[in-house]
Residue frames as qw, qx, qy, qz and C-alpha x, y, z in Angstrom:
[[0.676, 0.076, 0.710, -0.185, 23.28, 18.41, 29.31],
 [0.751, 0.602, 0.131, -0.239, 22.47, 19.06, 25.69],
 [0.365, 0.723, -0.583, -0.060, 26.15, 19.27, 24.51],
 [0.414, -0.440, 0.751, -0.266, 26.94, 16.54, 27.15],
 [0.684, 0.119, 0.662, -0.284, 24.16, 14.00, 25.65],
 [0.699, 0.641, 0.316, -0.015, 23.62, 14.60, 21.68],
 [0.388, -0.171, 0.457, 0.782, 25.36, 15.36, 18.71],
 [0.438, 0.692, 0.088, -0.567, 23.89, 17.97, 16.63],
 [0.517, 0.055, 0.605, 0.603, 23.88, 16.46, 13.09],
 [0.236, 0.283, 0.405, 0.836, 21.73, 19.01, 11.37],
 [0.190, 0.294, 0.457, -0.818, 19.17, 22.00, 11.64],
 [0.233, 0.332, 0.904, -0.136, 15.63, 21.28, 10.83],
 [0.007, -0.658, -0.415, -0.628, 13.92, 24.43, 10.92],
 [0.135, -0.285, 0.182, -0.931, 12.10, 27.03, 13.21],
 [0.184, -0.723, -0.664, -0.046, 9.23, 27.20, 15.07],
 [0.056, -0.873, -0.249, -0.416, 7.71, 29.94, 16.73],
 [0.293, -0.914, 0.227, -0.163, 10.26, 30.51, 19.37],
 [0.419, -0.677, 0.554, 0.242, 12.94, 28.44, 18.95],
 [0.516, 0.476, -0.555, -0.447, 15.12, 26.67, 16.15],
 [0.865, -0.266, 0.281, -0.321, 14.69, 22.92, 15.62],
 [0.330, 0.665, -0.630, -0.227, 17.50, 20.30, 15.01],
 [0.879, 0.139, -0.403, -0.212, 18.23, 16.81, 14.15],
 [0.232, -0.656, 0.619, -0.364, 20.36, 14.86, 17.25],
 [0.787, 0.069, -0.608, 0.071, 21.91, 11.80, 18.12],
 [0.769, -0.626, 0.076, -0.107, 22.02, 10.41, 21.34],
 [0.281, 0.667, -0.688, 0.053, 25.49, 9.31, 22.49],
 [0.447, -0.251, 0.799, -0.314, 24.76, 6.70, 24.93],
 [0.680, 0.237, 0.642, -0.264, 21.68, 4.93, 22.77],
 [0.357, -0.196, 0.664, 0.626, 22.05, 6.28, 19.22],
 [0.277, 0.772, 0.522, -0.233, 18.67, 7.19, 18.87],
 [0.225, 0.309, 0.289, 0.878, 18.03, 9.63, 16.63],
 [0.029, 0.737, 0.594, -0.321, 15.65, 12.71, 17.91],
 [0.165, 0.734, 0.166, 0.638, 14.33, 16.11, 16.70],
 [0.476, -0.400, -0.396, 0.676, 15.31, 18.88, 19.76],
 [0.001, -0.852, -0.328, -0.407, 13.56, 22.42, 19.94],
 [0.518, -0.042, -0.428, 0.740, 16.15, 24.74, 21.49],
 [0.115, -0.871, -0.353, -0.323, 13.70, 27.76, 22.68],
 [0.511, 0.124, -0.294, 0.798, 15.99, 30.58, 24.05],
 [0.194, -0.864, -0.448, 0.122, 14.57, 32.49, 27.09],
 [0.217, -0.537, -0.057, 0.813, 16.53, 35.65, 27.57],
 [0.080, 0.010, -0.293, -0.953, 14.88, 38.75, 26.22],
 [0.253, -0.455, -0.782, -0.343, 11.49, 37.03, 26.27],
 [0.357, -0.396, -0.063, -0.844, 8.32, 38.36, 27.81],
 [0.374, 0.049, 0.836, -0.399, 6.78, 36.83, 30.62],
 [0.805, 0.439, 0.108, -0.384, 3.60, 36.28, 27.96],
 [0.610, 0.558, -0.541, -0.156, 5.97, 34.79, 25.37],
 [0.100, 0.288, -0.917, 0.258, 7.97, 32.80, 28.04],
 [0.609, 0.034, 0.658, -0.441, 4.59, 31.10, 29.19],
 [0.792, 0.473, -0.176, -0.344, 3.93, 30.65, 25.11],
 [0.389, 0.432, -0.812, 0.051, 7.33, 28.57, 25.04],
 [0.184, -0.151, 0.912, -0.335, 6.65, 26.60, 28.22],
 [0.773, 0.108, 0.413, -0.470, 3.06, 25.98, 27.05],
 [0.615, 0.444, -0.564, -0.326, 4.12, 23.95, 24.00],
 [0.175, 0.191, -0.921, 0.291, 5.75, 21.60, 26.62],
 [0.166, 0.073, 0.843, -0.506, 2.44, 21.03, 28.59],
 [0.705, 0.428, -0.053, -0.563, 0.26, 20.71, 25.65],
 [0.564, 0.216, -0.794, -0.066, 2.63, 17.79, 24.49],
 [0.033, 0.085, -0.912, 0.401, 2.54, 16.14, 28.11],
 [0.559, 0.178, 0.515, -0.625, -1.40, 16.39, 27.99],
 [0.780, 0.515, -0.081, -0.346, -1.89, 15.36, 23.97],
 [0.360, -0.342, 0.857, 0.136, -0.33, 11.86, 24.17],
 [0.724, 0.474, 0.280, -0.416, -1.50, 10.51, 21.02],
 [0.714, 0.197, 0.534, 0.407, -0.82, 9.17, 17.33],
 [0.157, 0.890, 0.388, 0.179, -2.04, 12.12, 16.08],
 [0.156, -0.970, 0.162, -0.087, 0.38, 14.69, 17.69],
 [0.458, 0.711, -0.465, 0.261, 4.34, 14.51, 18.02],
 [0.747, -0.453, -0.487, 0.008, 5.59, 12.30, 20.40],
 [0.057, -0.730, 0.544, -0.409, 7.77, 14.92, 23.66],
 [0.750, -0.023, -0.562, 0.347, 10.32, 12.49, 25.88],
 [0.587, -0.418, -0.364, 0.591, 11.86, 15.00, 28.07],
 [0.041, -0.890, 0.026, -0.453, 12.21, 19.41, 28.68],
 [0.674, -0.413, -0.146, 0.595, 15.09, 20.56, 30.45],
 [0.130, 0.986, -0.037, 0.102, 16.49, 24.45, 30.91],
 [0.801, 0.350, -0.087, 0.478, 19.84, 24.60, 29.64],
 [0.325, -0.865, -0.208, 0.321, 21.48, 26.88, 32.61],
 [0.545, -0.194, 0.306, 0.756, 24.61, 27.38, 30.24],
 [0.145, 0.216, 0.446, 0.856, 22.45, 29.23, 27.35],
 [0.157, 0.423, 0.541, -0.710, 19.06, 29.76, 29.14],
 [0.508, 0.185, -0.492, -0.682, 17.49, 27.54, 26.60],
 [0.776, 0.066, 0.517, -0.355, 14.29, 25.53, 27.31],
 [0.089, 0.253, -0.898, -0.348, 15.36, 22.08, 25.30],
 [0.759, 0.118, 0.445, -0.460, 12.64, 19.96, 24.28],
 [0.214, -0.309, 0.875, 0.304, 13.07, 16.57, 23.31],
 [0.699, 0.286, 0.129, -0.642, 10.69, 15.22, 20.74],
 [0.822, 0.063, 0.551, 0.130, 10.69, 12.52, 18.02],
 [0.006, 0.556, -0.355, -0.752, 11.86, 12.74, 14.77],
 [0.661, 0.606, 0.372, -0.239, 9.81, 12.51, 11.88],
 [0.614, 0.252, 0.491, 0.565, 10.51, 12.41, 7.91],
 [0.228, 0.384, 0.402, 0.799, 9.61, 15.37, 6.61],
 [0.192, 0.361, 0.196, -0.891, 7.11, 18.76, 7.09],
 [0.536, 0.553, 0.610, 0.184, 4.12, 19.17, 4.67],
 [0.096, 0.907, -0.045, -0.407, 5.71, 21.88, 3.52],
 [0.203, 0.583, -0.661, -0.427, 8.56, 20.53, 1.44],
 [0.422, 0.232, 0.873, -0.072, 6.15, 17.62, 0.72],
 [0.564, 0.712, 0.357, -0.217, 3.91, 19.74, -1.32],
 [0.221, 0.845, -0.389, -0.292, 6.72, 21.47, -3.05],
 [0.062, -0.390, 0.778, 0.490, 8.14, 18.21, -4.31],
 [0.466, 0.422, 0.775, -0.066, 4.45, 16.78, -5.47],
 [0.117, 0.870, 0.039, -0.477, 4.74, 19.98, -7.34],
 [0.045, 0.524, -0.709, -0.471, 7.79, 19.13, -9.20],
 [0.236, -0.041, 0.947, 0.214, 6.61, 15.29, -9.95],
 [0.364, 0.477, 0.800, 0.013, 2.96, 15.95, -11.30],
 [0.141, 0.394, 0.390, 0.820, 1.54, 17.60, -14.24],
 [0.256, -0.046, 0.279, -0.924, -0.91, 20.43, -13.38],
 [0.541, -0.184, -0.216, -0.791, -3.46, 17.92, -13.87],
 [0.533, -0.259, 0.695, -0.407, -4.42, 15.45, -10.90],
 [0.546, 0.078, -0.694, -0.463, -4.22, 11.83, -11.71],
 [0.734, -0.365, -0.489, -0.298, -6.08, 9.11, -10.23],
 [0.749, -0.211, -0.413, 0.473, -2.80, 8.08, -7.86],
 [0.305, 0.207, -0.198, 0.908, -2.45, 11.56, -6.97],
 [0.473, -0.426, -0.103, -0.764, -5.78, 12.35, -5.83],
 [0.878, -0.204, -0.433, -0.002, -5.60, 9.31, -3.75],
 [0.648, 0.118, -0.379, 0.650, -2.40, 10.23, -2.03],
 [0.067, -0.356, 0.105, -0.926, -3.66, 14.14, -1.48],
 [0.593, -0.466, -0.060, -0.654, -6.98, 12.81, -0.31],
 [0.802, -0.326, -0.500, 0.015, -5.78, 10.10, 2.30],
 [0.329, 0.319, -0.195, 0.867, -3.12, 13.13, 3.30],
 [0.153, -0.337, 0.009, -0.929, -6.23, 15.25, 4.15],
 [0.839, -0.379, -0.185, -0.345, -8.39, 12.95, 5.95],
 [0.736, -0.160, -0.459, 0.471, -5.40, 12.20, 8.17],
 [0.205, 0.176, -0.283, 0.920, -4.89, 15.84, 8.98],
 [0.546, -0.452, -0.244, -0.662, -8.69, 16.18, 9.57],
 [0.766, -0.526, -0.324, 0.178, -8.38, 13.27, 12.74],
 [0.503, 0.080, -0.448, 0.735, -5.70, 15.14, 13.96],
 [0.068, -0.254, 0.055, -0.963, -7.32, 18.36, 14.05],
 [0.505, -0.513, -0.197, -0.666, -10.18, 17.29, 15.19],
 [0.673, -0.377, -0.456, 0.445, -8.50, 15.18, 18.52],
 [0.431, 0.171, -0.139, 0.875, -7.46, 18.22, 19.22],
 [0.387, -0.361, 0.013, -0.848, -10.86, 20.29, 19.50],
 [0.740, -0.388, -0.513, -0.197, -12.39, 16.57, 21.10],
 [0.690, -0.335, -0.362, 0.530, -9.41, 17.28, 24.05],
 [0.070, -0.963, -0.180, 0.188, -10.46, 21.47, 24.15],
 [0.515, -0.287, 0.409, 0.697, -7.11, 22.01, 22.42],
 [0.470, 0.837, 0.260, -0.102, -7.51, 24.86, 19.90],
 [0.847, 0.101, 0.060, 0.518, -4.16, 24.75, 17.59],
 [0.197, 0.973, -0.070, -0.095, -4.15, 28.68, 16.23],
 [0.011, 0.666, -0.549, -0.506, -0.78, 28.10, 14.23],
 [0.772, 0.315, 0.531, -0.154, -2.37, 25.57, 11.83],
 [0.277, 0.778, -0.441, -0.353, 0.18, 25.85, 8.89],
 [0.933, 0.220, -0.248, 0.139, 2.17, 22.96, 6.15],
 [0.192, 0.492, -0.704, 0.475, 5.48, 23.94, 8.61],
 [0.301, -0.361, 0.686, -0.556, 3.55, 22.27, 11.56],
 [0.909, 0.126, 0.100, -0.385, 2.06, 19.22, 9.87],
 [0.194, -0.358, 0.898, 0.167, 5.20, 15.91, 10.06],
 [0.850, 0.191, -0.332, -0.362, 5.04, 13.40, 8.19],
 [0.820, -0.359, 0.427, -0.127, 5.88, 10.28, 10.22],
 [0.016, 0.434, -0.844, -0.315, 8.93, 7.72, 8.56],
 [0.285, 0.152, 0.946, 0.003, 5.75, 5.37, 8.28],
 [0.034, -0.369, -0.653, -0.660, 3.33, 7.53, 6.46],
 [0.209, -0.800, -0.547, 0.132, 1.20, 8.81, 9.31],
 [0.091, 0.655, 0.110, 0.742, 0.54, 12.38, 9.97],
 [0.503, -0.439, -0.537, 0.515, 1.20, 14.44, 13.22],
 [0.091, -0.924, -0.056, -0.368, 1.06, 18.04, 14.49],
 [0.626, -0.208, -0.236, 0.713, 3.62, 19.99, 16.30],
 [0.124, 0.345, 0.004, 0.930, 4.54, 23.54, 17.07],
 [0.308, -0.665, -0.661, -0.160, 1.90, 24.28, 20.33],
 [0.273, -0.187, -0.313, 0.890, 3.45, 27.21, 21.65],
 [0.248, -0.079, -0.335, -0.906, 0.41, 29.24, 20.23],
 [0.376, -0.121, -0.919, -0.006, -2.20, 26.62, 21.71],
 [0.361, -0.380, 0.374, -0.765, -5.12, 27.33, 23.81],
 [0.173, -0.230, -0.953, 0.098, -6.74, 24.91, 25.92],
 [0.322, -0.275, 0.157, -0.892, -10.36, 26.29, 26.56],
 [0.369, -0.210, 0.750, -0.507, -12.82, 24.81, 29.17],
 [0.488, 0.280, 0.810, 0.163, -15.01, 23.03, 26.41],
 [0.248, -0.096, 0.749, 0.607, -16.00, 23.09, 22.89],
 [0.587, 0.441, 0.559, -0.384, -19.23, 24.01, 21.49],
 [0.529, 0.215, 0.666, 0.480, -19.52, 22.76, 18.13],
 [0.189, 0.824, 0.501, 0.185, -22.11, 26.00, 17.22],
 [0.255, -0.966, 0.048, 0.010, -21.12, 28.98, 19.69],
 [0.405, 0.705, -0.339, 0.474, -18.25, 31.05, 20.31],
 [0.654, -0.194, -0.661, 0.312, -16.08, 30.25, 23.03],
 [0.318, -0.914, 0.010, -0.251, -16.49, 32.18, 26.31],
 [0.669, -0.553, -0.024, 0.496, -13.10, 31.89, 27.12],
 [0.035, -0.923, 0.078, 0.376, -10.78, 34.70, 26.76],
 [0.835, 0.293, 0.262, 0.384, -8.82, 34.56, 23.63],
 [0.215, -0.720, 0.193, 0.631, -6.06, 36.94, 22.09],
 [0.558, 0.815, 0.046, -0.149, -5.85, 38.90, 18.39],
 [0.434, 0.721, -0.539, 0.006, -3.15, 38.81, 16.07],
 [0.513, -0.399, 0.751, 0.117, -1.81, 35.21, 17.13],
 [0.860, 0.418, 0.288, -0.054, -1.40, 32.58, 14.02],
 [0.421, -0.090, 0.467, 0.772, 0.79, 32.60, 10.60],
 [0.281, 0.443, -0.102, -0.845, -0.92, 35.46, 8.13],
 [0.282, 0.176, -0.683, -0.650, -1.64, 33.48, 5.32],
 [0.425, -0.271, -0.851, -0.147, -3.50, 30.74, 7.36],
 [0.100, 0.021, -0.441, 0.892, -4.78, 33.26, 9.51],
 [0.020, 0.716, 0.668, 0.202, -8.80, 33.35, 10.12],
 [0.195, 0.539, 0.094, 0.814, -9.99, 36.91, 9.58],
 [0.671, -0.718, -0.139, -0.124, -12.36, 36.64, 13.51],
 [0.739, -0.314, -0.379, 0.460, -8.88, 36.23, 14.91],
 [0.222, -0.015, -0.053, 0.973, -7.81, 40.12, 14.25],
 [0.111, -0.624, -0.461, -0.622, -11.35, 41.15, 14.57],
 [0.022, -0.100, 0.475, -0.874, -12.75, 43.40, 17.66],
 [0.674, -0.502, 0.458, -0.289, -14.52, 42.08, 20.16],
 [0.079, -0.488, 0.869, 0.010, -12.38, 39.30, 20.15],
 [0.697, 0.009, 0.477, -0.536, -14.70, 36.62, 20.04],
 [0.706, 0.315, -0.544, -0.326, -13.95, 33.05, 17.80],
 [0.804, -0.244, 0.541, -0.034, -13.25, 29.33, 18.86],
 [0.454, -0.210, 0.797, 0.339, -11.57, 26.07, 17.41],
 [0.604, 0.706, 0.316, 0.192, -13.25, 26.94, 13.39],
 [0.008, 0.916, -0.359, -0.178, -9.90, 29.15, 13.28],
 [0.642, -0.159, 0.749, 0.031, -8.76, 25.89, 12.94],
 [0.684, 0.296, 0.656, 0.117, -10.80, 24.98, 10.41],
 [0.517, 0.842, -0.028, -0.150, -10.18, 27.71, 8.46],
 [0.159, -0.640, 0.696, 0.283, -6.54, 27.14, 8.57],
 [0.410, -0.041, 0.893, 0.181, -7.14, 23.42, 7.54],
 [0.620, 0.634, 0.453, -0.096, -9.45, 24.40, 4.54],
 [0.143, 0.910, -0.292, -0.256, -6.52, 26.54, 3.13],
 [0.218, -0.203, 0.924, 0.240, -3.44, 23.24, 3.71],
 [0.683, 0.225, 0.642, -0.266, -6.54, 21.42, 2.36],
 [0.602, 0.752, -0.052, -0.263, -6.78, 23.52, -0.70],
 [0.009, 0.825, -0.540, -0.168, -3.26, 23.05, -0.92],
 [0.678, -0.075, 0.719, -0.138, -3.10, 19.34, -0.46],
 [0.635, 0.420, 0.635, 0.128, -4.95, 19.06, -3.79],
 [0.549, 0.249, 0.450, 0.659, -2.67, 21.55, -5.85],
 [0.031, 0.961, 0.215, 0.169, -4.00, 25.21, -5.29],
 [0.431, 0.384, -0.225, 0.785, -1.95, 27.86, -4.93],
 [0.321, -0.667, -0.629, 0.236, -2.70, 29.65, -1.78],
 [0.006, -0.242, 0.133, 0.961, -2.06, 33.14, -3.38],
 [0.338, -0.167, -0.620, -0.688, -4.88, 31.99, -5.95],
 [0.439, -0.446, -0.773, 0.102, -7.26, 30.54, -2.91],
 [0.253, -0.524, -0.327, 0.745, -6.95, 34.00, -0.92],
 [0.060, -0.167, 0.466, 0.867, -7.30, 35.64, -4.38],
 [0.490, 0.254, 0.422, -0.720, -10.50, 34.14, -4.75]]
């Protein structure tokens, strides 16, 4: 179906389990973004991490999150496809060209820009804990930037959904260690007893935050 329906015009990037690319419809001309996510070789744990991305998008219909159309398993490669929208950019090669265009000191229009940036990523993140949705891969590779200026999340193969939120306590659902990207990694997530909730989150988003407004995030870990 994928070769059958799209042209591949270009590749996007990665995620955590599969690679993403840029695709034209043939029938409508759409443009979309497609996540090819290749089962063979996978764990059964890993293959439920791919399929959960898909049923974290079909529950988090929002402004706030990427929009998913359609998931189909490709029987020719025995690759879960997942159709999505396609967005302008990452905030990853966003920051790196606010980098090139401003001096190391922040001007008025730039603090403006960084701080309406971050107070969009803050509603995202925080639909997310209001619908028990705890992101753990909170990183600038999984933060789009919309062709209209809005801000979305993506990448939910890592996602937990736990049964509810307390804003104080740790959650009492079971959670697993060593999941996340390193750098944006809270330090409770590799600790023993296991035991954190959706402020793994927030540590991740106080790090893009830092970043947002022009830290380095060697110098921010550095202290």
């Amino acid at each position: 179906m994928f070769d059958e329906s799209f042209d591949v015009l270009n590749k996007l990037g990665e995620g955590g389990y599969g690679q993403v690319y840029k695709v034209q419809n043939r029938c409508n001309k759409q443009s979309y973004a497609i996540k090819k996510c290749p089962l063979y070789g996978l764990t059964e744990k890993e293959k439920q991490n791919v399929l959960n991305e898909t049923q974290s998008l079909l529950k988090l219909r929002s402004k706030f999150v990427i929009q998913y159309y359609y998931s189909w398993i490709d029987e020719n490669d025995n690759c879960l496809n997942i159709q999505m929208e396609l967005c302008s950019d990452n905030l990853t090669n966003v920051l790196e060209t606010k980098k090139s265009l401003f001096n190391e000191l922040m001007t008025i229009s730039e603090f403006y820009t960084s701080f309406q940036m971050f107070y969009r990523l803050t509603e995202c993140v925080q639909y997310l804990h209001e619908n028990h949705i705890i992101h753990r891969d909170l990183k600038p590779d999984n933060v789009l930037i919309t062709y209209d200026g809005y801000i979305k999340l993506c990448d939910f193969g890592l996602a937990k959904e736990v049964d509810n939120i307390d804003w104080y306590r740790m959650s009492k659902t079971k959670h697993t260690a060593d999941v996340g990207t390193i750098d944006y990694m809270a330090p409770e997530v590799n600790s023993y007893p296991i035991d954190y909730n959706h402020k793994i989150d927030i540590y991740s988003l106080s790090l893009i935050g830092a970043q947002i407004f022009g830290f380095e995030i060697n110098d921010i870990m550095d202290g």
